[in-house]
Every structure is written in structure tokens, then in C-alpha cells.
N, CA, C and O of each residue as an XYZ file, in Angstrom:
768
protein
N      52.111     45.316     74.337
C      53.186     45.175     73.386
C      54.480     44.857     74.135
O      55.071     45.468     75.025
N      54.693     43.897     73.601
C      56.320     43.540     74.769
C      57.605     44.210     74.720
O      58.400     43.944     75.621
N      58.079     45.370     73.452
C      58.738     46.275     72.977
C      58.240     47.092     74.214
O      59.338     47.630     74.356
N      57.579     47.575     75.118
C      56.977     48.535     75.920
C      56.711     48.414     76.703
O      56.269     49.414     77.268
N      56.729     46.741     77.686
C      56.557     46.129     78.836
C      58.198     45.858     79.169
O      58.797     45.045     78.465
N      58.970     46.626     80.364
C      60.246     45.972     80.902
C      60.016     46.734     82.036
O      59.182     47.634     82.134
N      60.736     46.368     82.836
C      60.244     46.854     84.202
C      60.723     48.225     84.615
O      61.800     48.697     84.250
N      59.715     48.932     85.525
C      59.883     49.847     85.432
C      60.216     50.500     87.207
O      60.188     51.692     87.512
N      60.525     49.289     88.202
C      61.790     49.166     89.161
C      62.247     48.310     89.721
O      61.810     47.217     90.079
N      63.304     48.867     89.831
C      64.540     47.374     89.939
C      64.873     47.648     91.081
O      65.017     48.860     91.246
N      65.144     46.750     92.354
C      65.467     46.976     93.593
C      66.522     45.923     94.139
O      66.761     44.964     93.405
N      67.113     46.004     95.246
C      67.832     44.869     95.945
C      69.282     45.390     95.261
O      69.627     46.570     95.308
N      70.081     44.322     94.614
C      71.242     44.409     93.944
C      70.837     44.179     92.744
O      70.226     43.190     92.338
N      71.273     45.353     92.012
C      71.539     45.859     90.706
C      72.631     45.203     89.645
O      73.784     45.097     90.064
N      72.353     44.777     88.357
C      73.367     44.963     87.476
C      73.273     45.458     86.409
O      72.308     45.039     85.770
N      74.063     46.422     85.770
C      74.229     46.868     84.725
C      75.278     46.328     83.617
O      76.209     45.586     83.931
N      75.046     46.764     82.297
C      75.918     46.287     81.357
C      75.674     46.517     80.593
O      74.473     46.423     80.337
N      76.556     46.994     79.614
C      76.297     47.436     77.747
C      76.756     46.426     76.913
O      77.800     45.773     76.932
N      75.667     46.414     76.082
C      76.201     45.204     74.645
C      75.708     45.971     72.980
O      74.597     46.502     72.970
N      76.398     45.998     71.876
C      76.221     46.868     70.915
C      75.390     45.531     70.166
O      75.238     44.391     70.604
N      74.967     46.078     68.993
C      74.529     45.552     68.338
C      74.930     46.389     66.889
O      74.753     47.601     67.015
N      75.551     45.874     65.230
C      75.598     46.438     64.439
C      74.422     47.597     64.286
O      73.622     47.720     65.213
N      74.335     48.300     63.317
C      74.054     49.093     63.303
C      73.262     48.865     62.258
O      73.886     49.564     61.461
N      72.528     48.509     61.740
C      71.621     47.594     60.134
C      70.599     48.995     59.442
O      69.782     49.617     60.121
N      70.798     49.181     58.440
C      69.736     49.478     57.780
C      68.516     48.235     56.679
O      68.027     48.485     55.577
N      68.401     47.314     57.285
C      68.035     46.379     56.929
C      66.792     46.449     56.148
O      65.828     46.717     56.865
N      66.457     46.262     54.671
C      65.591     46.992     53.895
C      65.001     48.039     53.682
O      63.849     48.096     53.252
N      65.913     49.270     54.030
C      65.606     50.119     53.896
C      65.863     50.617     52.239
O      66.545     49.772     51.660
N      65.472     51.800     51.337
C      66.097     51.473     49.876
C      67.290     52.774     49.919
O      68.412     52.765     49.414
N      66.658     53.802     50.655
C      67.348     55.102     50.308
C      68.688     55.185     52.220
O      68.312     55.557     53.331
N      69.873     54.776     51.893
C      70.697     55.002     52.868
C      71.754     55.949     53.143
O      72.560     56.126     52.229
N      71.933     56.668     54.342
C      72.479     57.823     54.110
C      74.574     57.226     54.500
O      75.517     57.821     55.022
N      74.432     56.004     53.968
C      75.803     55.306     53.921
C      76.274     54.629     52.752
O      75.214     54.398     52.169
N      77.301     54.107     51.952
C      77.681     52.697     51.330
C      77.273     51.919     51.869
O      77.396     51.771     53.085
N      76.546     51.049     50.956
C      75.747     49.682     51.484
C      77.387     48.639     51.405
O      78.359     48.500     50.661
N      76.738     48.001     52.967
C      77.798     46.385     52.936
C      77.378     45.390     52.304
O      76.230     45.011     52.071
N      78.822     44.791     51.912
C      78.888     43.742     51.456
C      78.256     42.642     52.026
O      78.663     42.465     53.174
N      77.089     41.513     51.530
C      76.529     40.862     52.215
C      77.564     39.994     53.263
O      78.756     39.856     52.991
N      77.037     39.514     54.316
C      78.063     39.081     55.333
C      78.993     39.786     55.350
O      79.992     39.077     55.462
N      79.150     40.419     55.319
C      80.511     41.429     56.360
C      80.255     42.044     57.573
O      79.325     42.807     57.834
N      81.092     41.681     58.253
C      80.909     41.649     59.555
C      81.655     42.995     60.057
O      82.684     43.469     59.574
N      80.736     43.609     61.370
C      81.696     44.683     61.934
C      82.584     44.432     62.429
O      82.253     43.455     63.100
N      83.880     44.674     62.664
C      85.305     43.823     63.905
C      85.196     44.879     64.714
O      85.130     44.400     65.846
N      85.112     46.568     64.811
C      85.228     47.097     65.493
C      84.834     47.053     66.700
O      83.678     46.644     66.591
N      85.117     47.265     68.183
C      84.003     46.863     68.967
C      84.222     48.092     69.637
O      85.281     48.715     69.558
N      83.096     48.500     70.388
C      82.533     49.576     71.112
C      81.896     50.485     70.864
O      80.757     50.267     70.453
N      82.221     51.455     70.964
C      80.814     52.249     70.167
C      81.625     53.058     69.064
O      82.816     53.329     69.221
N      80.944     53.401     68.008
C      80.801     54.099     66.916
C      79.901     54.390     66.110
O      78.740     54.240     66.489
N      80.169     54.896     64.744
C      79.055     54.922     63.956
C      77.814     53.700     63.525
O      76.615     53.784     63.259
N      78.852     52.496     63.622
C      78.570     50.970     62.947
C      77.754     50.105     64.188
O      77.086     49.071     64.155
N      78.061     50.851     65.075
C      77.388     50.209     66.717
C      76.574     50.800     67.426
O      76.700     51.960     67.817
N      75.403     49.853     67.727
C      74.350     50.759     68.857
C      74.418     50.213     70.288
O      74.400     49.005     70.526
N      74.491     51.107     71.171
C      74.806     50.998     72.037
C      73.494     50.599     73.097
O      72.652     51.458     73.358
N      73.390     48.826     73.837
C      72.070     48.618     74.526
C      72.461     48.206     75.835
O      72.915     47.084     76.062
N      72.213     49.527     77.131
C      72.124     49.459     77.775
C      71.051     48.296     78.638
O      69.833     48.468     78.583
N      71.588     47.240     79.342
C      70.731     46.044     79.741
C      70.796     46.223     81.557
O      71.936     46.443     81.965
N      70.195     46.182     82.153
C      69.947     46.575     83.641
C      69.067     45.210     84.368
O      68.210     44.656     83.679
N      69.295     44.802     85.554
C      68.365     43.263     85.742
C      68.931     43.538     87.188
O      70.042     43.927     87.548
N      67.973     43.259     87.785
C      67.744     42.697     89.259
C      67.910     41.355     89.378
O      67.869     40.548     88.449
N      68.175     41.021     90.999
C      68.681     39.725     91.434
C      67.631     38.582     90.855
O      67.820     37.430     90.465
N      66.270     39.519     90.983
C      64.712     38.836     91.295
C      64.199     38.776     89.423
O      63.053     38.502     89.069
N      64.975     38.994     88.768
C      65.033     38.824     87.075
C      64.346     39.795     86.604
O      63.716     39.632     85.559
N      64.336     40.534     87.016
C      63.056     41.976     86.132
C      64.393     42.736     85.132
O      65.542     42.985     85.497
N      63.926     42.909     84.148
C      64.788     43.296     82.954
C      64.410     45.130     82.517
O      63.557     45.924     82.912
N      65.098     45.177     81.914
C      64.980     46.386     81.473
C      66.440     46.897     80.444
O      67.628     46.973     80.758
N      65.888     47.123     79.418
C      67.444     47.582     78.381
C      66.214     49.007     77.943
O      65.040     49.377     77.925
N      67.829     49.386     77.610
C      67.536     50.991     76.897
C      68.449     50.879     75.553
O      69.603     50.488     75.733
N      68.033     51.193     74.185
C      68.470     52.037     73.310
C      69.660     53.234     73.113
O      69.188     54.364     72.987
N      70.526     53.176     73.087
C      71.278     54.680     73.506
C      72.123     55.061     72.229
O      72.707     54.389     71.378
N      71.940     56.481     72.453
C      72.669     57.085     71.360
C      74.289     57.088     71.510
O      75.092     57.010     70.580
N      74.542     57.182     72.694
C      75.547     57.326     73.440
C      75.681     56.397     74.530
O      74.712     55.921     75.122
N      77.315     56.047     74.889
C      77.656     55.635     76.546
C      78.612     56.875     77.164
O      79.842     56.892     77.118
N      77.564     58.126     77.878
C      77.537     59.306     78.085
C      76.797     59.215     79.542
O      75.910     58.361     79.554
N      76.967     59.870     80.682
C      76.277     60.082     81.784
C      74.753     60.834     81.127
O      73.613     60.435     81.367
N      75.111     61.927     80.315
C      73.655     62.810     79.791
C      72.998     61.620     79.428
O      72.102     61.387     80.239
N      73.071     60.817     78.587
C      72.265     59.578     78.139
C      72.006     58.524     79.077
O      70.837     58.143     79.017
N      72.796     57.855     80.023
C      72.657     57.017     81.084
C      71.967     57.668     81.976
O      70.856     57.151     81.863
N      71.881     58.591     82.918
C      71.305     58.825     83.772
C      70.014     58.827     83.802
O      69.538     58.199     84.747
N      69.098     59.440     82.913
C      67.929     59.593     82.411
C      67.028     58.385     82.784
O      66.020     58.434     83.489
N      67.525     57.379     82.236
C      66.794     56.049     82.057
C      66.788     55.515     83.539
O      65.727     55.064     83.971
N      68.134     55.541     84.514
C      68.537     54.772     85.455
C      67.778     55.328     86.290
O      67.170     54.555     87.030
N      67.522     56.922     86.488
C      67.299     57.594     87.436
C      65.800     57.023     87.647
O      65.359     56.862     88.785
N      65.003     56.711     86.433
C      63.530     56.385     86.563
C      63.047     54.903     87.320
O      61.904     54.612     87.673
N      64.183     54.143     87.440
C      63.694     52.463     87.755
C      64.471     52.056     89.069
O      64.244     51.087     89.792
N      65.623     53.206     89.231
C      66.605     52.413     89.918
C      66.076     52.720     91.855
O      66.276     53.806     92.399
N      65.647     51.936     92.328
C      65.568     52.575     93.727
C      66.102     53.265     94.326
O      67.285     53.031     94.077
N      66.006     54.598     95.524
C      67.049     55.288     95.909
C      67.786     53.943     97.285
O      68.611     54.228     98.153
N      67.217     52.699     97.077
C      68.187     52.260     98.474
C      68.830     50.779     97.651
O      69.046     49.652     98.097
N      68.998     51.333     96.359
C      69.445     49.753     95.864
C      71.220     49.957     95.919
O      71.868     50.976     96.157
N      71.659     48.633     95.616
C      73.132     48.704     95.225
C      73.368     48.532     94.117
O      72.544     47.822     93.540
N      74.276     48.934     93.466
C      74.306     49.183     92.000
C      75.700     48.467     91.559
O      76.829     48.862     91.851
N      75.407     47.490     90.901
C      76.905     46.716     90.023
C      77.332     46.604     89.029
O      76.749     45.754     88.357
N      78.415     47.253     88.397
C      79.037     47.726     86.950
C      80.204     47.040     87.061
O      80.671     46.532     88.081
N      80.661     47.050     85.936
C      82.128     46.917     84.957
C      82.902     48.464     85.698
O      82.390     49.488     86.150
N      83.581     48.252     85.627
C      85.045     49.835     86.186
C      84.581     50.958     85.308
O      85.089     52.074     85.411
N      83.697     50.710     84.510
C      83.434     52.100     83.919
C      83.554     53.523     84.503
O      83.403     53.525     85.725
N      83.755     54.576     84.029
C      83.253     55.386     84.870
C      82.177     56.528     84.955
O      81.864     57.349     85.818
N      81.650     56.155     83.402
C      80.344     56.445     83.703
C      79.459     55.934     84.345
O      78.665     56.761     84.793
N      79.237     54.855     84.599
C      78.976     53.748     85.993
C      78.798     54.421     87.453
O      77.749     54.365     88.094
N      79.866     55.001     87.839
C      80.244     55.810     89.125
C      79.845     56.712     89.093
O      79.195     57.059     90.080
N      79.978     57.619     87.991
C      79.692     58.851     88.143
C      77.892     58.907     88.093
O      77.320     59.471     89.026
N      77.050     58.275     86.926
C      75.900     57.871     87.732
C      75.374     57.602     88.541
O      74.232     57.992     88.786
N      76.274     56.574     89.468
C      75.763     56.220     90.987
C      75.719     57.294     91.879
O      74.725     57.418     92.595
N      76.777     58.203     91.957
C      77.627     59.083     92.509
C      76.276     60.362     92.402
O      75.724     60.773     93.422
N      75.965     60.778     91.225
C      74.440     61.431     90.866
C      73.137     61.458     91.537
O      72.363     62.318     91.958
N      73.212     59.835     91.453
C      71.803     59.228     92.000
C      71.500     59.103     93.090
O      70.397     58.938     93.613
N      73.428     59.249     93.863
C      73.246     58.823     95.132
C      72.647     57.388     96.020
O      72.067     57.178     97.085
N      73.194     56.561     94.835
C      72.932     54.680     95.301
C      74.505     54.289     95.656
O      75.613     54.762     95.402
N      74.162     53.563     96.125
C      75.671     52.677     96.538
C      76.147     52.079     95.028
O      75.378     51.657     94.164
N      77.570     52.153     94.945
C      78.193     51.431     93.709
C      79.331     50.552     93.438
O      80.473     50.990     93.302
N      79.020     49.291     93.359
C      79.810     47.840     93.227
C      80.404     47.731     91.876
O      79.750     47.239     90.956
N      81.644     48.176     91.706
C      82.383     48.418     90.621
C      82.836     47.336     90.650
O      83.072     47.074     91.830
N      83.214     46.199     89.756
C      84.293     44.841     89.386
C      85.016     45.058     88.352
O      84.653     45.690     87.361
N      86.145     44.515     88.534
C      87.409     45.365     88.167
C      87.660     44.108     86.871
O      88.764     43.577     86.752
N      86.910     43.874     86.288
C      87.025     42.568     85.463
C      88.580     42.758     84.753
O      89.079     41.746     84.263
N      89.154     43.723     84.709
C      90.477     43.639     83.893
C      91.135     42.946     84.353
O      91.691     42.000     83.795
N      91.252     43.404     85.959
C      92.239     42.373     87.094
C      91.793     41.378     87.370
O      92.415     40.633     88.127
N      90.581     41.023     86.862
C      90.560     39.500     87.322
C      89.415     39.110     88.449
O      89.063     37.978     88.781
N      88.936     40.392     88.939
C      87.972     40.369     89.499
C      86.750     40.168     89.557
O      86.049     41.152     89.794
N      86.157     38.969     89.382
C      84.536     39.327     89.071
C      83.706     39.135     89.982
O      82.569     39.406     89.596
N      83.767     38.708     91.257
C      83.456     39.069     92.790
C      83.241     39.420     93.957
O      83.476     38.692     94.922
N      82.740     40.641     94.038
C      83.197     41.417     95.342
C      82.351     40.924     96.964
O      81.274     41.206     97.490
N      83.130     40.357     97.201
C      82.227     40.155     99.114
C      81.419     38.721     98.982
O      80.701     38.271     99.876
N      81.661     38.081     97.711
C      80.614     36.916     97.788
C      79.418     36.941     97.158
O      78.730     35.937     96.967
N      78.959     38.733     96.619
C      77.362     38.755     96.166
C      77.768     39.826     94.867
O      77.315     39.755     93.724
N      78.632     40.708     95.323
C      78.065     41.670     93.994
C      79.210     40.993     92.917
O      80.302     40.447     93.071
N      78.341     41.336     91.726
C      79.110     41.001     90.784
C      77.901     41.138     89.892
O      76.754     41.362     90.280
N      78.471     40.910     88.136
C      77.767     41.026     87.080
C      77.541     40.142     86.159
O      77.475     40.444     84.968
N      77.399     38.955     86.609
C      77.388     37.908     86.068
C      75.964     37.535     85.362
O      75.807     37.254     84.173
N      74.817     37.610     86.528
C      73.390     37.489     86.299
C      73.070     38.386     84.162
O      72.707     37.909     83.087
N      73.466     39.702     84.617
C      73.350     40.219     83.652
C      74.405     40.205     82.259
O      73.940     40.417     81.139
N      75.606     39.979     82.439
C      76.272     38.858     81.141
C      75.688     37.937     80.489
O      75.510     37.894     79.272
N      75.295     36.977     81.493
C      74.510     35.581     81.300
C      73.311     35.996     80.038
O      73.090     35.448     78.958
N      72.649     37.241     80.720
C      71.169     37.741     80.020
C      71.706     38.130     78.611
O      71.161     37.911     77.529
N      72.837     38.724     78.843
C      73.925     39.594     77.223
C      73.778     38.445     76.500
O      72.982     38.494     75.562
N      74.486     37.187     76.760
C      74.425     36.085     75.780
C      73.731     35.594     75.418
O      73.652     35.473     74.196
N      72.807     35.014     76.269
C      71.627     34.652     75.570
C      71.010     35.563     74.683
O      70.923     35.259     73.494
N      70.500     36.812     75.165
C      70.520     37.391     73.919
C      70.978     37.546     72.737
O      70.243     37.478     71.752
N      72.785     37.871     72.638
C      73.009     37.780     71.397
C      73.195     36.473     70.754
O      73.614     36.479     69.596
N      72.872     35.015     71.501
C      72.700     33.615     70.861
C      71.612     33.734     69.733
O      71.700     33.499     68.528
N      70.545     34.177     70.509
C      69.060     34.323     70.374
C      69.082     35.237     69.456
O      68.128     34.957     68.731
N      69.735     36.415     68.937
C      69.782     36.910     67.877
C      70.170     37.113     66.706
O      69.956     37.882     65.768
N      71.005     35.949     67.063
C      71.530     35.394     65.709
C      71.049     34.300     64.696
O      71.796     33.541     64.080
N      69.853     34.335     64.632
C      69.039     33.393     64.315
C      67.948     34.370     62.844
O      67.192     34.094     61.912
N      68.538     35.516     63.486
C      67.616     36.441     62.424
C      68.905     37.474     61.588
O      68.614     38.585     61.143
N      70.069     36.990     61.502
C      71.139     37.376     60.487
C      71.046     38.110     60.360
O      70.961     38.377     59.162
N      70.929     39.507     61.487
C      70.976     40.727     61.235
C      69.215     41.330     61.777
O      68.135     40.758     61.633
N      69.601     42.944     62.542
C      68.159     42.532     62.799
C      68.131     44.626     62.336
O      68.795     45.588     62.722
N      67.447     44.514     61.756
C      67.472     46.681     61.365
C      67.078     46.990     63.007
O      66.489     46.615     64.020
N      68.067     48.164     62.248
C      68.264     48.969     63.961
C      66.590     49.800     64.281
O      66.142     49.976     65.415
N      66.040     50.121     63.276
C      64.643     50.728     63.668
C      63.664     49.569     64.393
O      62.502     49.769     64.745
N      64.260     48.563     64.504
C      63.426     47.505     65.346
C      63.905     46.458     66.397
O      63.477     45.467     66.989
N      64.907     47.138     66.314
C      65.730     46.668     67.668
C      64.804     46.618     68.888
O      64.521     45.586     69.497
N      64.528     47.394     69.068
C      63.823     48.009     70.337
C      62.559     46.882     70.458
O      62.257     46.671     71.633
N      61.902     46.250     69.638
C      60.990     45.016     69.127
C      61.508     43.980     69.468
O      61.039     43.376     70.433
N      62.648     43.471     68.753
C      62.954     42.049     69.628
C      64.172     42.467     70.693
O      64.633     41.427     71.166
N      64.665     43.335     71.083
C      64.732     43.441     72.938
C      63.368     43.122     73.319
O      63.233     41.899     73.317
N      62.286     43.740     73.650
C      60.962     43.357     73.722
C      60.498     41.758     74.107
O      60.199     41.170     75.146
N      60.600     41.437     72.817
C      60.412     39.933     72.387
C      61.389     39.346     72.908
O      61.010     38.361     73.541
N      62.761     39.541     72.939
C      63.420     38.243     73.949
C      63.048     38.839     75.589
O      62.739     37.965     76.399
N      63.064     39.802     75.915
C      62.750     39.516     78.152
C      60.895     39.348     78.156
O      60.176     39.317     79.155
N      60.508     39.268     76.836
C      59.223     38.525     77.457
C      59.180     36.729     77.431
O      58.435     35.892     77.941
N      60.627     36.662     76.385
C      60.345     34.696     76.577
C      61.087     34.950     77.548
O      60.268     34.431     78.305
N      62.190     35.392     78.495
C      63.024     35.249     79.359
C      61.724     35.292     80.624
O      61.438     34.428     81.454
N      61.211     36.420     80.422
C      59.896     36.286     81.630
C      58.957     35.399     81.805
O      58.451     35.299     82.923
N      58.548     34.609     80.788
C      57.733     33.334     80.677
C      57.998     32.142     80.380
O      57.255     31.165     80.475
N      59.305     32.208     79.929
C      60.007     30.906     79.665
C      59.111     29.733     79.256
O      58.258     29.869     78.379
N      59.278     28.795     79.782
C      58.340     27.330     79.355
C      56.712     27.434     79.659
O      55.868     26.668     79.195
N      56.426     28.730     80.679
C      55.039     29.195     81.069
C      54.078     29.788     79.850
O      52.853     29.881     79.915
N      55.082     30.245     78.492
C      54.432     30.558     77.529
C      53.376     29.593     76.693
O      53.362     28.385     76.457
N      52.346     30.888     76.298
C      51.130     30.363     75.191
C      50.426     30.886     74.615
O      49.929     31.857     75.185
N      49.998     30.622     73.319
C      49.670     31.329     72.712
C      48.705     32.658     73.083
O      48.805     33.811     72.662
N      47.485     31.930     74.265
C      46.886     33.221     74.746
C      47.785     34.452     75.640
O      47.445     35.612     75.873
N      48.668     33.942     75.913
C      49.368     35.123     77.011
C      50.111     35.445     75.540
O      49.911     36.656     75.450
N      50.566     35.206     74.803
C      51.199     35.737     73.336
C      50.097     37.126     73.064
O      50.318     38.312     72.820
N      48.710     36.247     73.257
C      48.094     37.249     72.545
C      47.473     38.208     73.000
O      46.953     39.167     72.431
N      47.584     37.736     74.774
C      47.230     38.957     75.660
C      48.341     40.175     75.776
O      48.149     41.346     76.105
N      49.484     39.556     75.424
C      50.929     40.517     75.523
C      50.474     41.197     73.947
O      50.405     42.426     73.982
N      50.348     40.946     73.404
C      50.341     41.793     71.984
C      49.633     42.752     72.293
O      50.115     43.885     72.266
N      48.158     42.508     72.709
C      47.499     43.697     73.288
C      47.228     44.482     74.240
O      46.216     45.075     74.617
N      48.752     44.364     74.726
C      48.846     44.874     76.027
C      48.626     44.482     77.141
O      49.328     45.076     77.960
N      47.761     43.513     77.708
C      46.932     43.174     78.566
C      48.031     41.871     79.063
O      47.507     40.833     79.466
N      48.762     41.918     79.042
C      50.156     40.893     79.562
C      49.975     40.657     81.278
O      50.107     39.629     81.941
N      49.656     41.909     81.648
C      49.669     41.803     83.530
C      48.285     40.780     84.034
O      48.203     40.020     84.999
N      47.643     40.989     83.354
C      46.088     39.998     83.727
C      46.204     39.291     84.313
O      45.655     39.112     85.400
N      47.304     38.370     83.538
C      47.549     36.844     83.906
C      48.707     36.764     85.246
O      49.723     37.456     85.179
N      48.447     35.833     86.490
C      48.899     35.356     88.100
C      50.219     34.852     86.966
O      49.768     34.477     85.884
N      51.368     34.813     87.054
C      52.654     34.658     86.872
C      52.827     32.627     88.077
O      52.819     32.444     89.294
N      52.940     31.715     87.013
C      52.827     30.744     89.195
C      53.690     30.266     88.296
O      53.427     30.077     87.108
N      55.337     29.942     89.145
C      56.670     29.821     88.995
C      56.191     28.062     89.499
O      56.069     27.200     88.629
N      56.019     27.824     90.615
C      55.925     27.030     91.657
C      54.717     26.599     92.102
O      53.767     27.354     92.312
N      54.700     24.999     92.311
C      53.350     24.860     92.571
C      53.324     24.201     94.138
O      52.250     23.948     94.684
């Protein structure tokens, strides 16, 4: 199931990054809110009630991995990071400081970019660009389904880093070997 295949370690140089996604009860009948007005859009940005918060994580070498979060909280971040992240990787964030204070936890090295000032480069290599890049395409790619319910979010995250992982290599049998799990079977050949 590709909702359940993302990698599970990330090594070398690290990037991290959060991107929300509304918050949809999308056919559901009984809601514990006022239903919106069709097309109305959230303006708020960051986290709140109306926003879910998706932690997205990617190595240099493209292995993906997003998390779900209730929160952008160290109790909630750490958990996930602590399981994938190598103890000898370098780790690259936004100035956050839950960012640091995770690294700081985990005890990995931590490449903070100061994007306010203008910074999105440090030394020539670290930076967070790789994983922005991944943010957009995603939310390009998800806008194609005008809203997606938050109980299945976690489904097409899934479904987009498995076309990101197979890109033009996709077909229907690896479609249908990934549905049933059996996704690793198949030699991955980038290059011939």
C-alpha cells in the first residue's frame, strides 16, 4: 500500500519542512463544525483548527517520508524523526526552533537557513530547497482533486512519493504490485 511505504532512513544531508493542508471533512454527513461555503478558501496560514500540519523530510538521494501531525510541537516531531533520521546525518530546517531543539535531542548536526534574511544557502550544500521543490509539486498535484478529506490525506501523501519514486518508470503491474504491498520485488534501474 503506498499510504505505508515511505522510507524508513534517511541519511547524508537531511531536509525538513512543514506544509498544511485545509482541514476537509469531505463527505462526511454528521460534522462536529459549520459546514463551508462551497469554495471558500482558508487565508489563515499556519497551524490551527482549519490546518493540518504535514511534516515532509527527504534526503539528498530522494527517499521521502511525511508525517501527519497534530501539532508543530517537539512532543510530536521528535517521535517520527527519531525513527528514520541517522545518528551521523546533518539535518536542514527553516530557523524554526523546534527544528533545533530536535536536533539538539537527537544529537545530529543542525543546518538552520535563516530564509527571513535572505538566506537560503549555507557553505554551498545545506539548504532546503530539494524539499520545497517536493512541497510544490505536491500541493500542484493536489489541486487537481479540489479538496482532499483529511481522513485520507495520509492516502494521497502515499500516492504522490510513489509517482515521485517511479516517475516515468511507472506501470500498471508495479501499480498493482504496490497496492499489494509487494512494491520492493521489483530492481528500481534509473540508468541503463
Amino acid at each position: 500500500m503506498p499510504a505505508a511505504t515511505k522510507a524508513n532512513h534517511l541519511q547524508g544531508i537531511i531536509e525538513a519542512d512543514e506544509t498544511f493542508f485545509p482541514s476537509s471533512c469531505k463527505g462526511q454527513r454528521h460534522l462536529n463544525r459549520p459546514p463551508r461555503k462551497r469554495g471558500k478558501q482558508i487565508h489563515a496560514r499556519g497551524t490551527g483548527k482549519d490546518q493540518v500540519p504535514v511534516l515532509v523530510v527527504r534526503d539528498r538521494s530522494g527517499a521521502t517520508a511525511d508525517f501527519m501531525l497534530n501539532a508543530l510541537d517537539k512532543k510530536t516531531i521528535e517521535p517520527p524523526l527519531r525513527a528514520i533520521l541517522a545518528k551521523d546525518a546533518i539535518f536542514c530546517s527553516d530557523g524554526a526552533a523546534v527544528y533545533r531543539s530536535v536536533a539538539h535531542s537527537l544529537g545530529i548536526t543542525h543546518r538552520p537557513v535563516n530564509l527571513s534574511a535572505g538566506i537560503r544557502v549555507i557553505a554551498g550544500v545545506y539548504h532546503i530547497q530539494n524539499v520545497n521543490a517536493y512541497d510544490s509539486r505536491l500541493k500542484q498535484w493536489m489541486k487537481r482533486f479540489h479538496g482532499v478529506a483529511t481522513k485520507y490525506l495520509e492516502n494521497y501523501l502515499g500516492w504522490r512519493r510513489w509517482l515521485e519514486r517511479w516517475g516515468g518508470h511507472n506501470s500498471p503491474i508495479i501499480g498493482l504490485q504496490a497496492a499489494l504491498g509487494r512494491e520492493n520485488q521489483f530492481q528500481r534501474l534509473m540508468q541503463t
